[in-house]
C-alpha positions in Angstrom: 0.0 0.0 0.0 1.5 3.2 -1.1 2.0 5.8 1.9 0.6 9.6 1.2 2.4 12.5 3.2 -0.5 15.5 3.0 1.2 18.9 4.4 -1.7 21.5 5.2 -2.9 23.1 8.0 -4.1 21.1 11.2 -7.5 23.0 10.4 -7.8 21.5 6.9 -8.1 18.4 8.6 -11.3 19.0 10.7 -14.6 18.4 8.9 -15.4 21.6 7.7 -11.9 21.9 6.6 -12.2 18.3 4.8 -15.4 19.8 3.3 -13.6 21.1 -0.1 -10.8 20.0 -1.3 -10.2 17.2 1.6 -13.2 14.4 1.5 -10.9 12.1 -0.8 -8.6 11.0 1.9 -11.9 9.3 3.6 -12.6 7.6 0.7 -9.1 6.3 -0.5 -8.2 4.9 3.3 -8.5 1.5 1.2 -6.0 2.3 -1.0 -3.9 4.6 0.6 -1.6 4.8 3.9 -1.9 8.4 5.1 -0.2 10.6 7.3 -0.2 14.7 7.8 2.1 17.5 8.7 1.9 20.9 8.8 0.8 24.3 10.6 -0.1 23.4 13.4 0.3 19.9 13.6 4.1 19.8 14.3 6.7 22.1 14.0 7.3 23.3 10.7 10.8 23.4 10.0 12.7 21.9 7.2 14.3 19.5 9.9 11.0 18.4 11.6 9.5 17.7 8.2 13.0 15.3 6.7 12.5 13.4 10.3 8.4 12.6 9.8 9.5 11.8 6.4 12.7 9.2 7.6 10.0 7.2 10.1 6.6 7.4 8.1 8.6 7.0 4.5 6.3 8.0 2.2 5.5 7.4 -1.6 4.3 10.7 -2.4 3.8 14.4 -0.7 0.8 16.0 -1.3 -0.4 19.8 -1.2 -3.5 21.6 -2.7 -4.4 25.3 -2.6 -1.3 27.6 -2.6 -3.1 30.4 0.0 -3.3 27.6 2.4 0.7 27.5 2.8 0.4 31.5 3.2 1.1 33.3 6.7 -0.8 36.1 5.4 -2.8 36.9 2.5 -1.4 40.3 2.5 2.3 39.3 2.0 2.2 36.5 -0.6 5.7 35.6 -0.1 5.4 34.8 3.5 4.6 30.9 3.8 4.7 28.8 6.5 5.8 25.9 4.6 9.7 25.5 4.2 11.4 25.4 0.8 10.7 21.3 -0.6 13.2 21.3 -3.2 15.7 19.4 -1.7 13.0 16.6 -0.9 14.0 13.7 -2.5 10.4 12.1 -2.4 8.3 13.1 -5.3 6.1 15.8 -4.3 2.9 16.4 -6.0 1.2 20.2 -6.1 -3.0 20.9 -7.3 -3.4 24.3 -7.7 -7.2 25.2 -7.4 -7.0 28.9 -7.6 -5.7 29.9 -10.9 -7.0 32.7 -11.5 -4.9 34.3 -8.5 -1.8 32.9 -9.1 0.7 33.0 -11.9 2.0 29.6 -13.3 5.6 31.0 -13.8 5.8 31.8 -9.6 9.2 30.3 -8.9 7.3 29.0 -6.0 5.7 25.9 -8.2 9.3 25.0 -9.0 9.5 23.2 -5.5 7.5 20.7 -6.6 8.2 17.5 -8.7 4.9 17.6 -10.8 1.9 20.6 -10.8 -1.4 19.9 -11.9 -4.5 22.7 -12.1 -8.4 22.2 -11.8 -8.7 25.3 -14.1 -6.1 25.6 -17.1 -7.0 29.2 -18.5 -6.0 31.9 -16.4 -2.2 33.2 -16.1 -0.3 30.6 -17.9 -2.2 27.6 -17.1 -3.6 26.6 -20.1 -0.4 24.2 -20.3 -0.9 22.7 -16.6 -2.5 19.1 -16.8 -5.8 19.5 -15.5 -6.7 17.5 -12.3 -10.2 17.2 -12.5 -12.8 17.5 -9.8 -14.4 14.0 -8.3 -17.2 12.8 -6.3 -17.5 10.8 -2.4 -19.0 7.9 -2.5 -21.8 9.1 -0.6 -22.9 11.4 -3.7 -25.0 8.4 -5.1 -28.3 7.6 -3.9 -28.3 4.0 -2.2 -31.9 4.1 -3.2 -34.4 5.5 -5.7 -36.4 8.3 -3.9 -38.9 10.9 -5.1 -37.6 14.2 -6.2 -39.5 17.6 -5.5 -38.3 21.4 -6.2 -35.3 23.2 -7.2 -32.3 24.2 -5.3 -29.2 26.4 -5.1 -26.8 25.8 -2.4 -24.0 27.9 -1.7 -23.4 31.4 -0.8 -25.0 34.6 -3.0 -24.2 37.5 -0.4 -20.6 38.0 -0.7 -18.4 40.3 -2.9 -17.2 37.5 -5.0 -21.2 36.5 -6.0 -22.6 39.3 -7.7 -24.0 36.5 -10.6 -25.2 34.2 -7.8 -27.1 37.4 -6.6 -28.6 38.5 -9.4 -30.1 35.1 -9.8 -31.8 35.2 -6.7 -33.0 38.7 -7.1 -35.1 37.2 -10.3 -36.0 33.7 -9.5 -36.3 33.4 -5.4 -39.9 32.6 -6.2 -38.8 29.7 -8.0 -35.3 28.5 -6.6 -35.1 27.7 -3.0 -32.0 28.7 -1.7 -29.8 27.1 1.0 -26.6 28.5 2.4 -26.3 26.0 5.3 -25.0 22.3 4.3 -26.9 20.2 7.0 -28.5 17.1 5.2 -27.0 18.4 2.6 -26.7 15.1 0.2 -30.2 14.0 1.1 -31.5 17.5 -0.5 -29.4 16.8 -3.7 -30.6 12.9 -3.7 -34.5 14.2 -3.8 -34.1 17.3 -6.1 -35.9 17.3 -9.2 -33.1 20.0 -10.4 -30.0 21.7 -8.8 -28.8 25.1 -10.4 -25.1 25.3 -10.9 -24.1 28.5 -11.9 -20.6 29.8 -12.2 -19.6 33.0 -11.3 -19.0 34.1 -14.7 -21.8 34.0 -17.2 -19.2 32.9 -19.9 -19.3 29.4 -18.0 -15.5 29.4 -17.2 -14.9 28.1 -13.6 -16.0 24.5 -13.0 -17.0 24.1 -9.7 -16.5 20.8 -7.4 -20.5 20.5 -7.0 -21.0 20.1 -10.8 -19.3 16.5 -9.9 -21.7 16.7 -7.0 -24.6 17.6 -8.0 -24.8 15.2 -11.2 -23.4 11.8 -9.4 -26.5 12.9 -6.9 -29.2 11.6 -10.1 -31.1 15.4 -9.8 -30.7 17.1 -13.4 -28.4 19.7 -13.4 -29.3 22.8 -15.5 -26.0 24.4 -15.5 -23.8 27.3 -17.7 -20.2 25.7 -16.9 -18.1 24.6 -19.9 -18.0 20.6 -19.8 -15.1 20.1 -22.5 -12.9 22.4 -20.0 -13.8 20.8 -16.9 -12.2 17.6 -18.9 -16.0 15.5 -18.6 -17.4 16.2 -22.3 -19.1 13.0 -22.5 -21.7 15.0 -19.6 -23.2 17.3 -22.2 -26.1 15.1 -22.8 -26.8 14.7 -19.0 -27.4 18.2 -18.3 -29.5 21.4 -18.9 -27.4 23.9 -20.6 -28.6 27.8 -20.4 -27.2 30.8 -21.6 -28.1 34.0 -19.3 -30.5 34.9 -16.6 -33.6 34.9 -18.9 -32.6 31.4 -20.9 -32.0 30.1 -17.2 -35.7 31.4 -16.0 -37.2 29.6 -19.3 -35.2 26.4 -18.5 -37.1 26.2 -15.0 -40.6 25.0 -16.3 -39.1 22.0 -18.0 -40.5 18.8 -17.6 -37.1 17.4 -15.4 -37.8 13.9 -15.0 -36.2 12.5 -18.0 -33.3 14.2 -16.9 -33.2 12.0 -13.5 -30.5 9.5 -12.3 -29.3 9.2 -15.7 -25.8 10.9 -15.5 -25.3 8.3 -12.3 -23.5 5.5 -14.0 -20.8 7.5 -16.2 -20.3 9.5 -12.7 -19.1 6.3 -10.9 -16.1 6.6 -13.2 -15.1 9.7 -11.6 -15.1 9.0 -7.9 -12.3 9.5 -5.7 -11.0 6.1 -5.7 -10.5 6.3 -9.6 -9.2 10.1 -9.7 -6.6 10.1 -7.2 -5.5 6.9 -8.9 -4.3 9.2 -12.0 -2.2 10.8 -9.1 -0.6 8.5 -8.0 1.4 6.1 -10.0 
C-alpha cells in the first residue's frame, strides 16, 4: 500500500476543513496509507519535516491550494511551509486557484509535478488538468422521489454578484440554502440543482458540478464541460445561456433528466481520480 504524506494546516483536517478539497482522503483509506504534517500539527521546519519523512517514508507528498501555505494573504511571499526542493520524495502540487496565481511563480518550481483544476488563467492553459471528483456518498443508495429546485452555496458576498442577481429574479422559484446540513439528502431528492458559475461565460467549474450530477437530480448548469475535462456530460445536463434562458429552462418537464448521468459519474469517484495521481 503506497503511503501519502498531506502537508496543510491542522485546520484542513477538521470536517469543515475536509469539506472542499479534503473528503478524498476518507474515501481512498483502502488504498492509501496516510499521514499529515503541517501548521499546526508539528513544528514546521525543514528539519522536523525530513525526520516525519525518515519514520513514516512516504510514496508521495501531497499539497493543494497555494493560499493555504500562506502566513498572510497580505504578504504572498510569507509561507509557513519551508522550501521542498531538496525533498528527495516526489512531491505532488493541485493548484485550485488559478486565477490568482501566476503559473511561472518560482514557488511551483518546488515541486516535482503541478497539476490545475482550471487551465486558462495566467499561464495555465499548459498545466495538466486535475479534474474534480465525487465521495461515494454522492450516489443515492436508493431511488427516492424528487421535488423542487435548489441552489446551495453562498450569494451574499463580494465574489457572487452573478449568484445574486439570480436570486434577485428567480427566489420565487429556486429555493436557496446556504447552510450544508442534510446536505446530500437535499441533492438525492431534487428534481433539479442550479449550478451556476460566477461568470456568465461558463469558465470556472465548480467541485458541485461533480456533486450535484453523481446525486441523479438534473443539473441545468452554464459551466463549460469540455474544459472541466467531462465532455461526455453534455447530454446529461441542462445547458442555459443568461439569466432569462435560465428562468425559461425552469418549467421544464425534469424527469427525464433523473438519475441518468449516475453510472458514467461512478467513473469519476475518488478512488478512480486520485489513482491518475498516484502512480
Amino acid at each position: 500500500m503506497k503511503r501519502i504524506l498531506l502537508i496543510l494546516r491542522k485546520k484542513d483536517t477538521s470536517e469543515r476543513g475536509n469539506k472542499q478539497h479534503f473528503t478524498w482522503i476518507n474515501d481512498c483509506k483502502a488504498d492509501y496509507e496516510f499521514d499529515y504534517w503541517g501548521l499546526g500539527i508539528t513544528k514546521t521546519t525543514l528539519k522536523n519535516l525530513k525526520k516525519k519523512i525518515d519514520i513514516f517514508k512516504p510514496d508521495f507528498i501531497y499539497m493543494t491550494f497555494k493560499k493555504k501555505y500562506q502566513l498572510s494573504t497580505y504578504n504572498t511571499k510569507d509561507y509557513w511551509l519551508p522550501d521542498l526542493t531538496n525533498i528527495k520524495v516526489p512531491k505532488i502540487f493541485v493548484e485550485v486557484d488559478t486565477w490568482k496565481y501566476d503559473v511561472n511563480d518560482s514557488w511551483y518550481a518546488q515541486f516535482d509535478q503541478v497539476y490545475c483544476r482550471c487551465p486558462w488563467w495566467n499561464g495555465w492553459d499548459n498545466v495538466p488538468l486535475f479534474r474534480w471528483s465525487v465521495q461515494e456518498c454522492a450516489f443515492p443508495a436508493q431511488a427516492h422521489e424528487r421535488s423542487g429546485i435548489y441552489f446551495f452555496g453562498r450569494y451574499n458576498g463580494k465574489m457572487y454578484s452573478t449568484r445574486r442577481k439570480i436570486r434577485f429574479l428567480l427566489q420565487d422559484k429556486i429555493d436557496f440554502y446556504i447552510k450544508y446540513s442534510n446536505y446530500w439528502k437535499y441533492l438525492q431528492t431534487s428534481s433539479a440543482l442550479i449550478c451556476p458559475t460566477e461568470s456568465d461565460a461558463g469558465d470556472f467549474i465548480p467541485m458541485k458540478l461533480f456533486e450535484y450530477l453523481a446525486s441523479g437530480a438534473a443539473v441545468i448548469t452554464n459551466c463549460d464541460l469540455n474544459r472541466a475535462g467531462i465532455p461526455e456530460l453534455e447530454p446529461y445536463i441542462i445547458r442555459y445561456n443568461g439569466l432569462g434562458d435560465l428562468q425559461s429552462k425552469l418549467s421544464m418537464d425534469f424527469v427525464n433528466y433523473h438519475d441518468k448521468a449516475i453510472p458514467l459519474m461512478r467513473n469519476h469517484t475518488h478512488r478512480i481520480r486520485y489513482k491518475e495521481l498516484f502512480i
